[in-house]
LOPA-265766 format. One record per residue: y, x, z of N, C-alpha, C in turn; residue in one letter. Coordinates in nm, 2 decimals, padded with zeros to 4 digits. Atoms other than C-alpha are relative to their C-alpha. Example, Ala and Ser with C-alpha at 12.3 -4.5 7.8 and 13.67 -1.06 7.14 Angstrom:
2
+---------+--------+--------+----------+---------+--------+---------+--------+--------+---+
| n_north | n_east |   n_up | ca_north | ca_east |  ca_up | c_north | c_east |   c_up | r |
+---------+--------+--------+----------+---------+--------+---------+--------+--------+---+
|  -00.12 |  00.09 |  00.00 |   -00.45 |   01.23 |  00.78 |   00.12 |  00.09 |  00.00 | A |
|  -00.11 | -00.09 |  00.00 |   -00.11 |   01.37 |  00.71 |   00.11 | -00.08 |  00.08 | S |
+---------+--------+--------+----------+---------+--------+---------+--------+--------+---+
REM end
This chain:
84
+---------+--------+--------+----------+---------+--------+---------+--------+--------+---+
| n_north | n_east |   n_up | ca_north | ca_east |  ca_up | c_north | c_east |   c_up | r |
+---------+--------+--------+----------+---------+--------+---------+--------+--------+---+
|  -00.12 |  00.08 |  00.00 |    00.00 |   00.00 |  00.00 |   00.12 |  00.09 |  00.00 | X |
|  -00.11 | -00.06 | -00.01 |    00.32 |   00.15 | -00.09 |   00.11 | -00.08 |  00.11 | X |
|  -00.12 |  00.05 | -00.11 |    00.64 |   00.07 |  00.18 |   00.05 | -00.11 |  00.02 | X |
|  -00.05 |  00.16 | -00.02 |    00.74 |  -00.25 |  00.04 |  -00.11 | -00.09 |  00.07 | X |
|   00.09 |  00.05 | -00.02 |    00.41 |  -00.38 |  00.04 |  -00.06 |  00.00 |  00.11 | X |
|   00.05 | -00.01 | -00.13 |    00.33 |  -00.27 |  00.38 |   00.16 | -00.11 |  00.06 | X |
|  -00.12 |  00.09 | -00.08 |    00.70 |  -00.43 |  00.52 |  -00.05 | -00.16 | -00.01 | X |
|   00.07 |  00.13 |  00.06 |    00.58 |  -00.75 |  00.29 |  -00.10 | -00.03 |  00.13 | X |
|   00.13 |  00.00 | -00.03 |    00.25 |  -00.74 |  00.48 |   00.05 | -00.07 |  00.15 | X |
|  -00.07 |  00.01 | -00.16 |    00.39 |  -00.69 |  00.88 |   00.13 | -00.12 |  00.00 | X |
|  -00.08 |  00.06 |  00.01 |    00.64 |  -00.96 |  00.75 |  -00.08 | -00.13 |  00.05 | X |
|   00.07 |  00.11 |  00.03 |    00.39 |  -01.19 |  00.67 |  -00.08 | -00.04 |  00.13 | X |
|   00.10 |  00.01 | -00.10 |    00.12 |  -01.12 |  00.95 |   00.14 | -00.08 |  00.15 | X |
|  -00.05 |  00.01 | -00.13 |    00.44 |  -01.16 |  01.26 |   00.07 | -00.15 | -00.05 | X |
|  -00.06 |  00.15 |  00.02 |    00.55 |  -01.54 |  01.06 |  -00.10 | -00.09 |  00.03 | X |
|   00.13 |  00.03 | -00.09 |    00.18 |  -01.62 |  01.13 |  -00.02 | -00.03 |  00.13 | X |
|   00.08 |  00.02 | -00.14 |    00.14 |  -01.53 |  01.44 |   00.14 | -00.09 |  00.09 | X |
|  -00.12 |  00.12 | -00.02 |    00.51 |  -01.74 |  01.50 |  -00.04 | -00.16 |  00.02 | X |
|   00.01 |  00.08 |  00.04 |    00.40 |  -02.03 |  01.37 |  -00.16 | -00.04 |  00.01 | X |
|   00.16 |  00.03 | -00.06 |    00.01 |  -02.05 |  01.48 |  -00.02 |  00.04 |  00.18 | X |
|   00.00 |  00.01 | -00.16 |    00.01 |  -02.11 |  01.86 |  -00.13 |  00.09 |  00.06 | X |
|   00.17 | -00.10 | -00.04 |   -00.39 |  -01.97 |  01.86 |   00.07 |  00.08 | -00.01 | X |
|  -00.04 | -00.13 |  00.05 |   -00.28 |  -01.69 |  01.68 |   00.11 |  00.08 |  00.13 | X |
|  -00.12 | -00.06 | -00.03 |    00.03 |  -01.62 |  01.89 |  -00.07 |  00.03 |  00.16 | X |
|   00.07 | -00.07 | -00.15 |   -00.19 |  -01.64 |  02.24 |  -00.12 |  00.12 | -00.04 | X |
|   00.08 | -00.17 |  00.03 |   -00.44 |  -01.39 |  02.05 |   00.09 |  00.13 |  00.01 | X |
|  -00.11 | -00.15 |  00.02 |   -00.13 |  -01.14 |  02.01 |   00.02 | -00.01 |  00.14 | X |
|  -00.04 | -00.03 | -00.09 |   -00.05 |  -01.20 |  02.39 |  -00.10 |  00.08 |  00.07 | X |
|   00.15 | -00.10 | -00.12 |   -00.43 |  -01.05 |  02.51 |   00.07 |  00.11 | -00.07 | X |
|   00.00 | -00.18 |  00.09 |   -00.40 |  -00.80 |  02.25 |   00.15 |  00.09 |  00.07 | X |
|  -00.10 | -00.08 | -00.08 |   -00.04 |  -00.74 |  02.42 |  -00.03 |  00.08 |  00.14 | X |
|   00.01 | -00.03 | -00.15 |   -00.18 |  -00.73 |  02.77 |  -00.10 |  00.16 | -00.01 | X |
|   00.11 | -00.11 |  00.02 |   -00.43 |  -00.44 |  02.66 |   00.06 |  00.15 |  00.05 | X |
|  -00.05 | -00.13 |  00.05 |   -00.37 |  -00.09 |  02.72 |   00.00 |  00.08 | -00.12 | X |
|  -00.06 | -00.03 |  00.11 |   -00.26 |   00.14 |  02.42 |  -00.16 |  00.04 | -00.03 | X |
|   00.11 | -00.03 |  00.10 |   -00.65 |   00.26 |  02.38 |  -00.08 | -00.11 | -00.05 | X |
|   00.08 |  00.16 |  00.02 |   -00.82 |  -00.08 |  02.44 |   00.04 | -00.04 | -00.11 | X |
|  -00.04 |  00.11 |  00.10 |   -00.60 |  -00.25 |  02.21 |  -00.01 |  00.09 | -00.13 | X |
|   00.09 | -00.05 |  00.17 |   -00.66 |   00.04 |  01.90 |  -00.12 | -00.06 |  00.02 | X |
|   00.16 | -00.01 |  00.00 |   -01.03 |  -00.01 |  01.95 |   00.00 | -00.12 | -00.02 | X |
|  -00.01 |  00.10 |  00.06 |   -00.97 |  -00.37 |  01.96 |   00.02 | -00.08 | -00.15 | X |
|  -00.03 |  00.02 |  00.17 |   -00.80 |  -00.38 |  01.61 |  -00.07 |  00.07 | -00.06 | X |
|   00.12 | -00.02 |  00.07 |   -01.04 |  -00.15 |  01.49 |  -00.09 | -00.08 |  00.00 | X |
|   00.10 |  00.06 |  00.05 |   -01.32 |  -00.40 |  01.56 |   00.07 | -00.11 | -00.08 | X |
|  -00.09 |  00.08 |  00.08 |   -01.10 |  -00.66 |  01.43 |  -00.01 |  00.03 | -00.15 | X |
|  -00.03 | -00.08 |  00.14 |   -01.03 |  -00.47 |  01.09 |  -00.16 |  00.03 | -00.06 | X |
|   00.18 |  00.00 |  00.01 |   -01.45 |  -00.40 |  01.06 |  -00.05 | -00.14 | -00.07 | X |
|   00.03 |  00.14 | -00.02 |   -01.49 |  -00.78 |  01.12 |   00.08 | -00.04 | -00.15 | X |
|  -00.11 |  00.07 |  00.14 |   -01.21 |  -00.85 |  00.85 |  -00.05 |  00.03 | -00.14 | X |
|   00.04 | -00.11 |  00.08 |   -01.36 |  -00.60 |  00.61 |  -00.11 | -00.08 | -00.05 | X |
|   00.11 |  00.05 |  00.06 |   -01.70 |  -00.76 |  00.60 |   00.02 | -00.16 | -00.02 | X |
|  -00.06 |  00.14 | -00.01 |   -01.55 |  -01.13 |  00.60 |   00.09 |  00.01 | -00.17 | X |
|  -00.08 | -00.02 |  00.12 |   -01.38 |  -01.01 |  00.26 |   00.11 | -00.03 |  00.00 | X |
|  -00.15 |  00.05 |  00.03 |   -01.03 |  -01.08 |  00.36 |   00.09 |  00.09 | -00.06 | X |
|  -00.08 | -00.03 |  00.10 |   -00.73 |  -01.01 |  00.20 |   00.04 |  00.18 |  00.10 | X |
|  -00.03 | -00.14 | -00.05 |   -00.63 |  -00.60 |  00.19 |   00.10 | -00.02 |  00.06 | X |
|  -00.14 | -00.01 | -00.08 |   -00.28 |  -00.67 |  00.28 |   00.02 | -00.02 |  00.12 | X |
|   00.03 |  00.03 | -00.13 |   -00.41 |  -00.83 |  00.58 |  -00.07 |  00.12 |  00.12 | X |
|   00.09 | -00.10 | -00.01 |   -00.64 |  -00.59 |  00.66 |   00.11 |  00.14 |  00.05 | X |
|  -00.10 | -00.09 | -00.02 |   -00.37 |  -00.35 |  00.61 |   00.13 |  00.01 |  00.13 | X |
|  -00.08 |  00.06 | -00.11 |   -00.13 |  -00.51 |  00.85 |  -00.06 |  00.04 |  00.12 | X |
|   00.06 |  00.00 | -00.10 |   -00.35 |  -00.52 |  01.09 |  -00.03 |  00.14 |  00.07 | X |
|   00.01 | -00.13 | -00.04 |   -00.47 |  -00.15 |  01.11 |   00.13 |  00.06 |  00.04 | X |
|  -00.09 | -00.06 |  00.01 |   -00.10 |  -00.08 |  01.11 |   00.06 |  00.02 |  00.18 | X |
|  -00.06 |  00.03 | -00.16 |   -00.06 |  -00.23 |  01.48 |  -00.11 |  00.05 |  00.12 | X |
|   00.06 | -00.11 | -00.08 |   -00.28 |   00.02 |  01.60 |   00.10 |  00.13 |  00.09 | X |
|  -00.12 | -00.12 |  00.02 |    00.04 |   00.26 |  01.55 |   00.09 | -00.06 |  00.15 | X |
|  -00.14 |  00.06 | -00.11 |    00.24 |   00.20 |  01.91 |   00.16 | -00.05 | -00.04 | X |
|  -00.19 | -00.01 |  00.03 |    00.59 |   00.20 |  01.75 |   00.01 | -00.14 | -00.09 | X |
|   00.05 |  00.16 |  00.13 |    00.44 |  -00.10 |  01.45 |  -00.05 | -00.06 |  00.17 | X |
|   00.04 |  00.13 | -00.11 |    00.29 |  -00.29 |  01.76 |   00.13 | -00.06 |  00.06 | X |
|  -00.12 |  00.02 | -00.10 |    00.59 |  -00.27 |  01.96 |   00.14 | -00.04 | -00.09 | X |
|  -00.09 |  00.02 |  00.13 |    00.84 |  -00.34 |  01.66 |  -00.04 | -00.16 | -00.04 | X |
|   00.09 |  00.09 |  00.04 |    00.61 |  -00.62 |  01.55 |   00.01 | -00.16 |  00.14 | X |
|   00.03 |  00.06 | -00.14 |    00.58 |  -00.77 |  01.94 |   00.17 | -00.05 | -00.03 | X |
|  -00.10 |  00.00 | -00.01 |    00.94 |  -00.75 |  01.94 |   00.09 | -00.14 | -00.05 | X |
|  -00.01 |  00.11 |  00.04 |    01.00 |  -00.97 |  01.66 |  -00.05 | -00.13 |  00.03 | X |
|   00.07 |  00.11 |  00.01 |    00.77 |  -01.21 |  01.72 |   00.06 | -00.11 |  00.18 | X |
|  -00.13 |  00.11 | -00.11 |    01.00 |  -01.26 |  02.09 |   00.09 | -00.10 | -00.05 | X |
|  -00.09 |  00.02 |  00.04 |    01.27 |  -01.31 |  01.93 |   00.03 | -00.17 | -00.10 | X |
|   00.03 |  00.08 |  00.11 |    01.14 |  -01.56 |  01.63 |  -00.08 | -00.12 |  00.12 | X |
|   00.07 |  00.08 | -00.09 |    00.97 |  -01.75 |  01.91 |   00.09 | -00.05 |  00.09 | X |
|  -00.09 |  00.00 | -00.08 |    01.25 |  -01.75 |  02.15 |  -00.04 | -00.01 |  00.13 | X |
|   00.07 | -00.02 | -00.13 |    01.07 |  -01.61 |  02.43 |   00.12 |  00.11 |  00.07 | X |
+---------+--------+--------+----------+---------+--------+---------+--------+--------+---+
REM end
């Protein structure tokens, strides 16, 4: 994924998880995690996704919020868009 297509992506995945209540209490465990737990969690995540044939972009998203600085960037917005 080149830069756009990755912003595109983390655009996409944090209006999801806005706008899907499940979704948005899945991002709060995954918040509550510590920084190793929660890689290792989105790695199995990303495994799971992988053999489920979902979409790359997604996929790609996802592995991205491994990265502390994309989680925490990511989290951030999704306060904000939620009005938490």
């Amino acid at each position: 994924m080149n830069a756009e297509q990755v912003h595109e992506e983390l655009a996409r995945f944090t209006q999801t998880v806005v706008e899907d209540d499940r979704l948005y209490v899945w991002f709060l465990e995954l918040k509550r995690l510590p920084g190793e737990a929660r890689r290792l969690e989105l790695a199995r995540m990303v495994g799971k996704m992988r053999v489920a044939g979902e979409d790359a972009g997604v996929i790609g998203a996802t592995q991205l919020l491994a990265q502390p600085q994309v989680f925490e960037g990511v989290s951030k917005a999704i306060e904000e868009l939620r009005g938490v």
